[in-house]
PDB file with one MODEL, atoms N, CA, C and O in Angstrom:
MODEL        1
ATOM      1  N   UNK A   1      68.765  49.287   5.788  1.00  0.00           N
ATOM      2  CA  UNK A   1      69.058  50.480   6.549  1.00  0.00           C
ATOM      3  C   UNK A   1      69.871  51.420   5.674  1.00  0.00           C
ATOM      4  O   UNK A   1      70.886  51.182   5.019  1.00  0.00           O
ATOM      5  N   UNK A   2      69.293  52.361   5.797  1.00  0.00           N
ATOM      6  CA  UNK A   2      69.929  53.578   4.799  1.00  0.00           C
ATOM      7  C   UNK A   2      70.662  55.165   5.337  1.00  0.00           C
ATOM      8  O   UNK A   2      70.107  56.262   5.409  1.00  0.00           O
ATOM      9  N   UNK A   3      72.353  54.718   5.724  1.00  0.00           N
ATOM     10  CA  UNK A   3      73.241  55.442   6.725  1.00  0.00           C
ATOM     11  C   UNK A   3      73.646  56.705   5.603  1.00  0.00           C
ATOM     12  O   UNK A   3      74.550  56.466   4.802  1.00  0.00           O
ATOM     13  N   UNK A   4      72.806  58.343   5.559  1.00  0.00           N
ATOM     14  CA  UNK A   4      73.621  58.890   5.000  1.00  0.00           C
ATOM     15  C   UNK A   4      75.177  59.587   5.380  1.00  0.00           C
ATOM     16  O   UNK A   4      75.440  59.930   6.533  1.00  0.00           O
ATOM     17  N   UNK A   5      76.192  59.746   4.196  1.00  0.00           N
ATOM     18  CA  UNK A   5      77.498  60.152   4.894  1.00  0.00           C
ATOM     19  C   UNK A   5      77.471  61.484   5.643  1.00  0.00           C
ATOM     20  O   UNK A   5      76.913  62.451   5.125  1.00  0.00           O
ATOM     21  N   UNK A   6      77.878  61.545   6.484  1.00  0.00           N
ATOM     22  CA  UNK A   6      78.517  62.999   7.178  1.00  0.00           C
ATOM     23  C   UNK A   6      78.615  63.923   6.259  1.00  0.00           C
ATOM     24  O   UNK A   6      79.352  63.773   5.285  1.00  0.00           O
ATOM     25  N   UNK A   7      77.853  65.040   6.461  1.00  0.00           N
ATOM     26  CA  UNK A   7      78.563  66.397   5.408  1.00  0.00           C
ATOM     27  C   UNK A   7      78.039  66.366   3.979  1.00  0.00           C
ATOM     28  O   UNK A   7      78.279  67.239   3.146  1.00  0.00           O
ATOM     29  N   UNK A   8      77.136  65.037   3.729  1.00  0.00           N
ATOM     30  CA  UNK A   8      76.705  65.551   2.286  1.00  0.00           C
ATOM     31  C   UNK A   8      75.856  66.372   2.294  1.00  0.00           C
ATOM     32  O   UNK A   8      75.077  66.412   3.246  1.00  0.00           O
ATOM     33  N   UNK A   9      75.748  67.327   1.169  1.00  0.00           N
ATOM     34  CA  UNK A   9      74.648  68.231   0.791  1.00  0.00           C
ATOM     35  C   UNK A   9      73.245  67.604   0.825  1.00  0.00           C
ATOM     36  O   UNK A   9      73.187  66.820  -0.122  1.00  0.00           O
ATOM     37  N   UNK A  10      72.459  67.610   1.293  1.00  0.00           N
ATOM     38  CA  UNK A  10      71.003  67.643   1.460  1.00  0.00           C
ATOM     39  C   UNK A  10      70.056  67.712   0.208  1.00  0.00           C
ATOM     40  O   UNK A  10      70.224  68.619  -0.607  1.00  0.00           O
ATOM     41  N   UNK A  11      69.140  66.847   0.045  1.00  0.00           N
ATOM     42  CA  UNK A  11      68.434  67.074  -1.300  1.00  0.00           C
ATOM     43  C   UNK A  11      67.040  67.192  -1.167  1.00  0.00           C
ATOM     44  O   UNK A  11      66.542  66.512  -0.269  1.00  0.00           O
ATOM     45  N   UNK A  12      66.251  67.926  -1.879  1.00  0.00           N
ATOM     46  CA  UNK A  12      64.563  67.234  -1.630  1.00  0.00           C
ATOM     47  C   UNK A  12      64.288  66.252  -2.307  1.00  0.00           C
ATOM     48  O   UNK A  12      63.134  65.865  -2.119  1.00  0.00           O
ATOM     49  N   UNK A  13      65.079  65.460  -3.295  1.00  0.00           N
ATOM     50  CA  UNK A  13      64.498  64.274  -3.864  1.00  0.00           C
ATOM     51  C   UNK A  13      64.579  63.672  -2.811  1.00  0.00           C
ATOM     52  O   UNK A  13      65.100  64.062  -1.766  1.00  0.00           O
ATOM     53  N   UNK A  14      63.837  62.247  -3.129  1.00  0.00           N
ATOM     54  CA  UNK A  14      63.293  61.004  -2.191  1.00  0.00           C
ATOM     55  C   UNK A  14      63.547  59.814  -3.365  1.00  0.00           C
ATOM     56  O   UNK A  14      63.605  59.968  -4.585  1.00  0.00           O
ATOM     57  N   UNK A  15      63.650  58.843  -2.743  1.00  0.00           N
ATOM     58  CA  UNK A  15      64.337  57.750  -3.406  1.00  0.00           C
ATOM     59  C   UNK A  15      63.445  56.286  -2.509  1.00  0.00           C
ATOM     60  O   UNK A  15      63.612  56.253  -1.290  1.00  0.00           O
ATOM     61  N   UNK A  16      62.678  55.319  -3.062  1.00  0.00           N
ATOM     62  CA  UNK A  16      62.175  54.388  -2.515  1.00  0.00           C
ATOM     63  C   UNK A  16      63.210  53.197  -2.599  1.00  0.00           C
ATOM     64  O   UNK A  16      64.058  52.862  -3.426  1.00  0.00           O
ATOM     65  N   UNK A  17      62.811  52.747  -1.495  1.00  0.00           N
ATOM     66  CA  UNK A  17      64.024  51.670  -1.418  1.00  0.00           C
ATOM     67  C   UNK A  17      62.982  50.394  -1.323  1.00  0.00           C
ATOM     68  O   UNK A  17      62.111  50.524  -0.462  1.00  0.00           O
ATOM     69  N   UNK A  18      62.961  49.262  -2.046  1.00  0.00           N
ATOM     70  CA  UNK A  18      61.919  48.015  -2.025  1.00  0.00           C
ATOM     71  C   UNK A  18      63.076  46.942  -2.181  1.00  0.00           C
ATOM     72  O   UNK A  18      64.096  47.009  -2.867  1.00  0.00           O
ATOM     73  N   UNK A  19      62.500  45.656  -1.119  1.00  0.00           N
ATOM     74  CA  UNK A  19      63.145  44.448  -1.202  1.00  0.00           C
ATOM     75  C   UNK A  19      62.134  43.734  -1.886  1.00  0.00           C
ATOM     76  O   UNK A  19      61.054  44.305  -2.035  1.00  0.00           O
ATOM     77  N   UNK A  20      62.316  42.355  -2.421  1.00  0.00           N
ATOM     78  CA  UNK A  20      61.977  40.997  -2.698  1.00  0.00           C
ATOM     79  C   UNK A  20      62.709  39.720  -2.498  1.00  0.00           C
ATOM     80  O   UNK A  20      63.827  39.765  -1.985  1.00  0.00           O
ATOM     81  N   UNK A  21      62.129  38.459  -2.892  1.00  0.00           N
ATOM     82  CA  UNK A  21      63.000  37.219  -1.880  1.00  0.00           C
ATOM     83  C   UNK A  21      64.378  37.536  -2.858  1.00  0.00           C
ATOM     84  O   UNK A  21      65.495  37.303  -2.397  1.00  0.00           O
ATOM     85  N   UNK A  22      64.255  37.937  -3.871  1.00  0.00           N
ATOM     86  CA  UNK A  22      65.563  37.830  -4.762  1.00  0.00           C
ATOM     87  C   UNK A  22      66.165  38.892  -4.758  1.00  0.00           C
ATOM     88  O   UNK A  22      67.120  38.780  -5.526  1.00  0.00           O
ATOM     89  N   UNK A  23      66.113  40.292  -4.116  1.00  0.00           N
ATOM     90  CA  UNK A  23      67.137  41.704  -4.472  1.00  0.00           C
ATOM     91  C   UNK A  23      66.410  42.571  -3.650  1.00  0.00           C
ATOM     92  O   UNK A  23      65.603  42.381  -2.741  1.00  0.00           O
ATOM     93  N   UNK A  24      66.964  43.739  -4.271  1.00  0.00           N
ATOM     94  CA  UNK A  24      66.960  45.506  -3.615  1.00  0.00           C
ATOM     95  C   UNK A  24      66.678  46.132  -4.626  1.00  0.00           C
ATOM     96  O   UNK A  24      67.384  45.923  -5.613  1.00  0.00           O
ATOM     97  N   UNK A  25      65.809  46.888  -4.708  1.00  0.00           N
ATOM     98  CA  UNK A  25      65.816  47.941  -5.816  1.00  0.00           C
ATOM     99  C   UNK A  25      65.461  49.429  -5.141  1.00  0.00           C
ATOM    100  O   UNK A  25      64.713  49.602  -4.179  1.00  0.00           O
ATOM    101  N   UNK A  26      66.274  50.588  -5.975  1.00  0.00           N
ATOM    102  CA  UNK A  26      66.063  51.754  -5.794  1.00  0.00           C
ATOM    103  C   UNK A  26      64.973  52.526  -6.671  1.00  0.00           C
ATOM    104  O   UNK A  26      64.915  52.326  -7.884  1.00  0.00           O
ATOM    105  N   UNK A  27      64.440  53.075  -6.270  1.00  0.00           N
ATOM    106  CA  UNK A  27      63.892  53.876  -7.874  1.00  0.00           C
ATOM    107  C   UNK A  27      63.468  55.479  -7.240  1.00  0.00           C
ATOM    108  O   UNK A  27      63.781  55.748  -6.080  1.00  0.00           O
ATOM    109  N   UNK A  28      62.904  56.264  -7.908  1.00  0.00           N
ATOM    110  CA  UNK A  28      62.811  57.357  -7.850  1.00  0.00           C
ATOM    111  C   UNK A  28      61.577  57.520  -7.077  1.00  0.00           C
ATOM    112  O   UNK A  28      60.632  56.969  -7.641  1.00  0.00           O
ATOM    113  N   UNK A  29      61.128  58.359  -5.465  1.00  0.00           N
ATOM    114  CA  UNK A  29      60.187  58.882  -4.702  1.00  0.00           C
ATOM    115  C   UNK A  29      59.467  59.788  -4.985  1.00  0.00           C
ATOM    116  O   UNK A  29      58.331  59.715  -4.516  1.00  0.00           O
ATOM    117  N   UNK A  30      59.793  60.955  -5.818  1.00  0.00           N
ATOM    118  CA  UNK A  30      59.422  62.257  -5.717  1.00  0.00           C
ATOM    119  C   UNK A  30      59.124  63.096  -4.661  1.00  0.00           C
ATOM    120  O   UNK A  30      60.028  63.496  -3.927  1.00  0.00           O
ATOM    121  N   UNK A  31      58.271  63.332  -4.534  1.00  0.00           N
ATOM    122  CA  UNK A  31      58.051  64.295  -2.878  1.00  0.00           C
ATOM    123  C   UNK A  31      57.340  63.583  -2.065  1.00  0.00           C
ATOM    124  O   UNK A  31      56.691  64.144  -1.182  1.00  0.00           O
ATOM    125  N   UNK A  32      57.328  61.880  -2.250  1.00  0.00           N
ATOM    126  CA  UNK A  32      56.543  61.123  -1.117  1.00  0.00           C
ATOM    127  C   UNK A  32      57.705  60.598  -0.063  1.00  0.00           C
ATOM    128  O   UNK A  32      58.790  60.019  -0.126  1.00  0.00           O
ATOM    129  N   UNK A  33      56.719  61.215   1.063  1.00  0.00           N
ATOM    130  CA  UNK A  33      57.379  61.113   2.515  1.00  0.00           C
ATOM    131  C   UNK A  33      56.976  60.092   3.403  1.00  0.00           C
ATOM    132  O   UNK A  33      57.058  60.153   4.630  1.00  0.00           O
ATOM    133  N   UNK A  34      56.397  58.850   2.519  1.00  0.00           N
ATOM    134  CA  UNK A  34      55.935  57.722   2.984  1.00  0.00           C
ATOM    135  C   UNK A  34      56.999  56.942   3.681  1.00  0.00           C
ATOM    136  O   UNK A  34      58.157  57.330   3.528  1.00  0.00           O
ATOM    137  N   UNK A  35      56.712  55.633   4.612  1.00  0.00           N
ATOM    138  CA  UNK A  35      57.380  54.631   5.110  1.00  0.00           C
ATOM    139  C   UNK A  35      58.280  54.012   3.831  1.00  0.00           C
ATOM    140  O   UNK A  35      57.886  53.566   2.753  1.00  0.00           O
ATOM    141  N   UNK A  36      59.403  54.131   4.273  1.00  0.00           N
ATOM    142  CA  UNK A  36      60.696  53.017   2.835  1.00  0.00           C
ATOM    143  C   UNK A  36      60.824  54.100   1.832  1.00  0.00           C
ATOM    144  O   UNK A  36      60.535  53.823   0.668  1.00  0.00           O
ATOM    145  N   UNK A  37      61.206  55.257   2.118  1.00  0.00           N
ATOM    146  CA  UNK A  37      61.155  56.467   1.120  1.00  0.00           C
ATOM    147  C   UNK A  37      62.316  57.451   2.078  1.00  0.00           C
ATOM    148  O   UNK A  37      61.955  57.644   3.239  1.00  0.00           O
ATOM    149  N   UNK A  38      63.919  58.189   1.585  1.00  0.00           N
ATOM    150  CA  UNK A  38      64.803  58.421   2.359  1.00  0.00           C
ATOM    151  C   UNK A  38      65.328  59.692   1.247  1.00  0.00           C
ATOM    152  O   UNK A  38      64.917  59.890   0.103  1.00  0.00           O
ATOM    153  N   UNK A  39      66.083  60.242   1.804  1.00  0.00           N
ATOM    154  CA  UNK A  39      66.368  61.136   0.764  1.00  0.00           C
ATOM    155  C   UNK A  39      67.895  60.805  -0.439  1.00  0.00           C
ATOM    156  O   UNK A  39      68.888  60.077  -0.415  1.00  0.00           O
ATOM    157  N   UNK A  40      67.427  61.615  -1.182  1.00  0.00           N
ATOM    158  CA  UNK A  40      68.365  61.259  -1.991  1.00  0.00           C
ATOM    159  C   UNK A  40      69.943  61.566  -2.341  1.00  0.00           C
ATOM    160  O   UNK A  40      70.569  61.733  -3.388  1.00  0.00           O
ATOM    161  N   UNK A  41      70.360  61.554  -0.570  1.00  0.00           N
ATOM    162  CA  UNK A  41      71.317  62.111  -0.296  1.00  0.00           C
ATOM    163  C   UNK A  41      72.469  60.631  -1.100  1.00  0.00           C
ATOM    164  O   UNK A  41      72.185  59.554  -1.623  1.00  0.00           O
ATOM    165  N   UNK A  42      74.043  61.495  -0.757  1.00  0.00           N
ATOM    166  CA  UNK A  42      74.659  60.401  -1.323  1.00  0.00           C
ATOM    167  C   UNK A  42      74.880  59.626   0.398  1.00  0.00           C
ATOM    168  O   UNK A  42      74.960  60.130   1.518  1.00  0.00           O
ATOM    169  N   UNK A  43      74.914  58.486  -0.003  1.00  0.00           N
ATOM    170  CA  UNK A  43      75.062  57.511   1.811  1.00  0.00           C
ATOM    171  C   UNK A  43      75.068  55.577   1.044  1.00  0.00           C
ATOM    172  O   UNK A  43      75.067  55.021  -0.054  1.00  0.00           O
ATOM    173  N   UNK A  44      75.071  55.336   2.053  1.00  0.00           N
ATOM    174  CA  UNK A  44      75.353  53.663   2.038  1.00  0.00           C
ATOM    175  C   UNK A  44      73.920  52.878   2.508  1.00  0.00           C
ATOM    176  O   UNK A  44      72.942  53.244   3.159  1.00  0.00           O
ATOM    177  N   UNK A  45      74.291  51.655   1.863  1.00  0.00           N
ATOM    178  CA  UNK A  45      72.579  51.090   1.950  1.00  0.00           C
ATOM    179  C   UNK A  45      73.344  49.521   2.654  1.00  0.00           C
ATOM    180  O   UNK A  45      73.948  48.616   2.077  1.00  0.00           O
ATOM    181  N   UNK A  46      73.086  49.664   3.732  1.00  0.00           N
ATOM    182  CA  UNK A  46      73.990  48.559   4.625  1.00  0.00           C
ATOM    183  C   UNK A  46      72.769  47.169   4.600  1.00  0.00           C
ATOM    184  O   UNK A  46      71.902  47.387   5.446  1.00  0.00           O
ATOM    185  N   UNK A  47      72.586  46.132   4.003  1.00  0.00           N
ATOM    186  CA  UNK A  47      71.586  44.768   4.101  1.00  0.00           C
ATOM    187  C   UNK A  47      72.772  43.365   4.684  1.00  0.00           C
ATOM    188  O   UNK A  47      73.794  42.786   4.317  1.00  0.00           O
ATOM    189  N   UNK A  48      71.581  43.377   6.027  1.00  0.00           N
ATOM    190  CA  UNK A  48      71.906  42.434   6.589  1.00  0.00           C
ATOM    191  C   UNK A  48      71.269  40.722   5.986  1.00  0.00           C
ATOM    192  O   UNK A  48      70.082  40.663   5.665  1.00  0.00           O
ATOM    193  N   UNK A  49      71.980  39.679   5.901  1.00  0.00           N
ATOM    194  CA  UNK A  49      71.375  38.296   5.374  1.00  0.00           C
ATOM    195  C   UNK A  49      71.197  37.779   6.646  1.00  0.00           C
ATOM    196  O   UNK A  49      71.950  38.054   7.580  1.00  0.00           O
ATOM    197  N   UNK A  50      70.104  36.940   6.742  1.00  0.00           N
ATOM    198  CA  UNK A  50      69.662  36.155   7.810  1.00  0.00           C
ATOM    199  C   UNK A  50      69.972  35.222   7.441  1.00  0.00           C
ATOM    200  O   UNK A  50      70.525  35.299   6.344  1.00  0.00           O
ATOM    201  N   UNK A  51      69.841  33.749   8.066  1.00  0.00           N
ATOM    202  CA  UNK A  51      70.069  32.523   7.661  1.00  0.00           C
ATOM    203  C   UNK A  51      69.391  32.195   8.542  1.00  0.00           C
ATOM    204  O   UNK A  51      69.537  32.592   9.698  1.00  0.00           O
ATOM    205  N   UNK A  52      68.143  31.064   7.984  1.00  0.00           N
ATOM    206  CA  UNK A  52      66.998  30.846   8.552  1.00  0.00           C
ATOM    207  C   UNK A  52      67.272  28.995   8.542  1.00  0.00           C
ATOM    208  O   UNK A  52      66.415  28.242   9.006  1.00  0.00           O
TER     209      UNK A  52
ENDMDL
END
């Protein structure tokens, strides 16, 4: 989940956000407005762990 802060400036970049069983990675969107794609505002990337 990707909470941006209050009051930051607004960007048109886009930023993809991808999981795997081992991490998080960010990388660069460009102007895709696809599903798992957020802007590239400054904000917090809050990951919850399950325990299965």
């Amino acid at each position: 989940m990707q909470s941006p802060i209050m009051g930051a400036e607004l960007s048109s970049a886009r930023r993809k956000i991808s999981t795997t069983t081992t991490g998080v990675s960010l990388s660069s969107a460009g102007a895709d407005y696809s599903t798992g794609t957020f802007t590239a505002a400054e904000g917090w990337l809050i990951v919850y762990l399950v325990k299965q």
